[in-house]
N, C-alpha and C positions, 0 to 999 in steps of 0.2 A: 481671432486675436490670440498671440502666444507673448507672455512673459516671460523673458529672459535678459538676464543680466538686471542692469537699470531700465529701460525704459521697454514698454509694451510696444508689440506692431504686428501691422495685419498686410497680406497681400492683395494687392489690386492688379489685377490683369490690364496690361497695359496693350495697347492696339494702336499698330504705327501714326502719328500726325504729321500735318503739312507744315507746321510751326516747329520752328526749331526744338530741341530735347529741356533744355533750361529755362525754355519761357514754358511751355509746357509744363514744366514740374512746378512752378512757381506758379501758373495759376491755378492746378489742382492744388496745391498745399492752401491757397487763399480760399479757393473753393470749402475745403472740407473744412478750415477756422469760421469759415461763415457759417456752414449747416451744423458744427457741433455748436458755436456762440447763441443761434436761431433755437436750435435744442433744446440747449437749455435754459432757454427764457432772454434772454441778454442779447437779443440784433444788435443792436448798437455799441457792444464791444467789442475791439480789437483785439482784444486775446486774442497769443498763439498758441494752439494746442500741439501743431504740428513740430516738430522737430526737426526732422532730415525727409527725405525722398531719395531713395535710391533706385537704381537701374537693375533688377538682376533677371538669368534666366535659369532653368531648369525642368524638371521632366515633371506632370502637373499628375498628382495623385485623383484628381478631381472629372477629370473628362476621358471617354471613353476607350481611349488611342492613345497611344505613345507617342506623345508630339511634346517637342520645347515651349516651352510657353517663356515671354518675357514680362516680365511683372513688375511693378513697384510696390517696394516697400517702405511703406508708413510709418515712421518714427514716431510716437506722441508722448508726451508729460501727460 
């Protein structure tokens, strides 16, 4: 997780789906308000934690090779 600007975000490596790109990000984002709401005690809240979802790619400091990686990025309050 990096701070910058206003709001925090972290990268998740994102791996092509058969389901269109916008339902895809929309139930990851439901996804992860679930597991942080479950978290923190509160299943049965709706809180959004999530913010945005975005598409990006770039050269992954992380894995052995010089390959593009395409990833999403996590927006949260």
């Amino acid at each position: 997780m990096h701070v910058h600007g206003v709001f925090p975000y972290l990268f998740v490596r994102y791996y092509a789906s058969a389901e269109p790109l916008s339902s895809y990000m929309e139930q990851f984002a439901a996804g992860l308000d679930r597991a942080i709401n479950i978290a923190l005690g509160s299943a049965a809240s709706t809180r959004q934690h999530v913010y945005k979802i975005s598409l990006v790619s770039g050269m992954s400091v992380f894995i052995h090779h010089n390959a593009v990686c395409v990833v999403t990025t996590v927006y949260h309050h």
